[in-house]
N, C-alpha and C positions, 0 to 999 in steps of 0.2 A: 352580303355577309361581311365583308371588306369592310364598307361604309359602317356598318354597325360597331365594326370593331374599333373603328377610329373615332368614333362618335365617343363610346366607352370610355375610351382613353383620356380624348380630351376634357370628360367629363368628370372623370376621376383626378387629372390634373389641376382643372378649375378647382374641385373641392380642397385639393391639397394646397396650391394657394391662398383662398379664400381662407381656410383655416386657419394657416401660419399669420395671413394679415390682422386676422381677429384676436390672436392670440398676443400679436406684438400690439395693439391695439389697448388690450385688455391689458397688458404690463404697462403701456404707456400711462394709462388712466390710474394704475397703481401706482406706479412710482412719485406721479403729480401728487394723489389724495396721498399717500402717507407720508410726502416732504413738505403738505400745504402749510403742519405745524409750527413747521423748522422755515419760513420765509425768511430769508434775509437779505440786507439791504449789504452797499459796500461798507468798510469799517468806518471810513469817514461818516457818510451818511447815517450811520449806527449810533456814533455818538452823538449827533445831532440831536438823532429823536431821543436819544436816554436821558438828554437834559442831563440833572446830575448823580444820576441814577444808572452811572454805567457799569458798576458791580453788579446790580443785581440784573442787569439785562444779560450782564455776562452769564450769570447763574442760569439764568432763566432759558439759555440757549442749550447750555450745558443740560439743562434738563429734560428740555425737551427731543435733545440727541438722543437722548436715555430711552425715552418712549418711541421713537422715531423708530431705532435699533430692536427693540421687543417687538412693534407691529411686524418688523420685517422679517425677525424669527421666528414668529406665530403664524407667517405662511411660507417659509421655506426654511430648509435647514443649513443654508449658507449665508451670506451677505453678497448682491449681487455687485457691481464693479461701478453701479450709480452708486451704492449707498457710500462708499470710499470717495465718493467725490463732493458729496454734502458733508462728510467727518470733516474734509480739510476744510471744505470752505466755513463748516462751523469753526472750526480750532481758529485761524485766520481773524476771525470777526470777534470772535468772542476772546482772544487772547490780546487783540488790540481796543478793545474794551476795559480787559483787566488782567496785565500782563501777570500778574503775582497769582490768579490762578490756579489751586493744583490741580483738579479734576478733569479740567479740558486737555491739560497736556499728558495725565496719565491716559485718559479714554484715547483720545487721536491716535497719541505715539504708538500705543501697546497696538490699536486694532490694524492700524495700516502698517505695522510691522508682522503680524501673523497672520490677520486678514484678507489683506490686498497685496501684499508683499512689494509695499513701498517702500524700501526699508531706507532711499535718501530723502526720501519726505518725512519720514517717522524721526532719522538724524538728524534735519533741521529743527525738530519740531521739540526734540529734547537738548541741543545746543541755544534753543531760544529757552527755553525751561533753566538752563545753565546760568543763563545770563541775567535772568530776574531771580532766580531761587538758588543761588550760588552755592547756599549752605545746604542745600539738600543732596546728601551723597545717592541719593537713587537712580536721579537723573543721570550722576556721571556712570552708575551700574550700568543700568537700561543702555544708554548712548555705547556702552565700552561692549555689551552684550551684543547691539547691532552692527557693530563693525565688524567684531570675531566670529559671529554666529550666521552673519549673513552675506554682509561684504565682505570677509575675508580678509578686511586691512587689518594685522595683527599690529603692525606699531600704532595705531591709534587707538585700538582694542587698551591696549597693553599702557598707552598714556592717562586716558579714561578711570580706567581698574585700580589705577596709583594714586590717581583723585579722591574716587571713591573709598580709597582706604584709608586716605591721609583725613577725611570727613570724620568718617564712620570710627576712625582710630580700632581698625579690624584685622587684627594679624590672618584671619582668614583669607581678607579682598588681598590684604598684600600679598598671599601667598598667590594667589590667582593672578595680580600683576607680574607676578615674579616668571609664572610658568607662560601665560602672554607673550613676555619679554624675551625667554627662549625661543618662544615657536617663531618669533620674529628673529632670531640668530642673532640678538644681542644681550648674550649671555652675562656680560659685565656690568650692566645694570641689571638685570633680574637680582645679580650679586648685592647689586649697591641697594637696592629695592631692602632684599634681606637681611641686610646690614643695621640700615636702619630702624627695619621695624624689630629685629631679634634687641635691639639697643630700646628699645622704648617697647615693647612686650612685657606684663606684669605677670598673665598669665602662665603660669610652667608647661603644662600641657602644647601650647601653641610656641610657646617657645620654643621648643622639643623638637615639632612637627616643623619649626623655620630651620633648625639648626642644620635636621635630617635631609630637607630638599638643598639648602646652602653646600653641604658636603656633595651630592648628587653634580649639582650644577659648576662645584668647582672639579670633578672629576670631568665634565661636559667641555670645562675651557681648558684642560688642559689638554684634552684632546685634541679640539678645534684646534689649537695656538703649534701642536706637533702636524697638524692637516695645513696650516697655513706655511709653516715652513717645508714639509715636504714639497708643497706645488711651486713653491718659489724657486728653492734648488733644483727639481726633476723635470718642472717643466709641466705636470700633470697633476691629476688628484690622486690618493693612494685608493688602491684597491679595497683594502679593510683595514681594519684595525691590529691586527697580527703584521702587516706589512712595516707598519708603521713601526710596530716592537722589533722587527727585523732589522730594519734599517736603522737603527739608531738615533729614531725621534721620541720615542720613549721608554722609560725606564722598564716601566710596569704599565698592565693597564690597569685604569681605575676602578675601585669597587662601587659598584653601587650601591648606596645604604638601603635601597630599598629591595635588594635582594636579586636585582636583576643584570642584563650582561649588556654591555655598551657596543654597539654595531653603527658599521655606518650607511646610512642609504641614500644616495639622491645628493651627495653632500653636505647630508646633516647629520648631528651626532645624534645618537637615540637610545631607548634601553627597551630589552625586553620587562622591565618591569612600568612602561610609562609611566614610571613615575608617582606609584599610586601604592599603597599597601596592598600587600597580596592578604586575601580572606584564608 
C-alpha cells in the first residue's frame, strides 16, 4: 500500500513537471513566432541593409511593433516582460535609423513607462527625443511627468515642466512648474517661474489663477525664511507655526488665497487647502 502510495506521488509529480515544461515550452515558441515579424539586425548593420532607404525602414519597424503588440494582446491581457525588451531594442534600431522620428519614441517611452515600469529607459528614451525634436514641448511634458510621477526627482520634474511651458507658451505647464518647484523646497523660483509667465500671460483667466497661486507661495516663503531663522538662532526646527508667531518670527500668519490654513509637517510648509480650489 506504501509502495502504491509513493508511486502515486511520484507520478503525479512527474505530471506536474512535465506540464510546467510544456507550457514554458509552448511560450517559448510564442514569443519566437510573434517576434519573427520584428527581426532585427544591430543599428549599424540596419543601415547597411536600408541602403538609402533608412526612414522607411524606420517606419517599417515602427509598424510592425504595432502588430507585434495587438498579437500579444489578442492572447493575454498584459504585456509580458519579453515584449518590453523587443520595444527597446525596436526604439534603439529604429531611432538610429531615423532619429527625428515621432512614433517610435512616443510608443517605447509611453509603454515602458507604464508597461514595464522602466521609467530610466523611458527617461533616456524621451531626453534623446529632446535632443532631435527640441521644439516639441511634449517630450519635455512626458520626461518632467517621469521624474515626478515615478522617480520622485522633483527638481528635474520641475526643470522639464518650465521647458515645456516656455515651448508650449502655457501658463497652465508654468503653473504646474511652479508647484514642482515647491514640492522640491525651492520656493523662489516657482516665484520667479510665476513672474514671468503672469508678465507674458495674455489670457485674464490664467493670469488670475498665476497671480492667486503667486500670493499662496509668497505666503509659503515667508514662512520658510521665519523657519530658517528660527533654527539658526534656537538651534532646532519650530514646532508649528503659532510657535513661530510666539516667538517673534512672525508678524501674522499668512493667508491663503486659496482658502486654506498654512501648517507645517516634516519641515515643509503646506496648506490645508493644497493648493487647489476648493468645489
Amino acid at each position: 500500500m506504501k509502495k502504491a502510495c509513493v508511486y502515486i506521488v511520484l507520478f503525479l509529480v512527474f505530471v506536474l513537471i512535465n506540464r510546467a515544461l510544456v507550457l514554458r515550452l509552448s511560450n517559448y515558441r510564442y514569443e519566437q513566432k510573434a517576434a519573427s515579424g520584428l527581426f532585427l539586425l544591430s543599428p549599424n548593420a540596419e543601415k547597411l541593409a536600408s541602403l538609402d532607404y533608412e526612414g522607411i525602414r524606420s517606419f517599417w519597424i515602427t509598424l510592425n511593433l504595432r502588430v507585434l503588440m495587438a498579437q500579444v494582446l489578442e492572447k493575454t491581457p498584459y504585456f509580458p516582460a519579453w515584449v518590453g525588451d523587443v520595444i527597446y531594442k525596436a526604439y534603439n534600431v529604429a531611432s538610429e535609423l531615423n532619429p527625428y522620428f515621432f512614433d517610435m519614441y512616443y510608443i517605447s517611452s509611453l509603454n515602458l513607462m507604464w508597461d514595464f515600469k522602466r521609467y530610466d529607459d523611458a527617461a533616456g528614451i524621451l531626453k534623446k527625443a529632446i535632443k532631435y525634436r527640441k521644439n516639441d514641448w511634449m517630450w519635455y511634458f512626458f520626461l518632467s511627468f517621469d521624474y515626478f510621477y515615478f522617480l520622485k526627482k522633483y527638481d528635474l520634474a520641475a526643470l522639464y515642466m518650465t521647458k515645456a511651458a516656455k515651448l508650449k507658451k502655457s501658463a497652465f505647464l508654468a503653473s504646474l512648474a511652479s508647484r514642482l518647484y515647491y514640492a522640491d523646497g525651492r520656493t523662489e523660483i516657482a516665484l520667479m517661474v510665476l513672474d514671468n509667465q503672469i508678465k507674458h500671460t495674455k489670457d485674464e483667466h490664467w493670469k488670475k489663477e498665476l497671480i492667486k497661486r503667486k500670493k499662496a507661495f509668497l505666503g509659503v516663503l515667508k514662512i520658510q525664511r521665519a523657519m530658517k531663522r528660527f533654527k539658526k538662532e534656537k538651534g532646532r526646527a519650530p514646532s508649528d507655526i503659532n510657535e513661530l508667531l510666539k516667538e517673534g518670527y512672525l508678524d501674522s500668519i499668512p493667508k491663503d488665497p486659496y482658502g486654506g490654513q498654512f501648517y507645517i509637517e516634516d519641515g515643509k510648509v503646506k496648506s490645508t487647502s493644497n493648493f487647489t480650489e476648493k468645489k
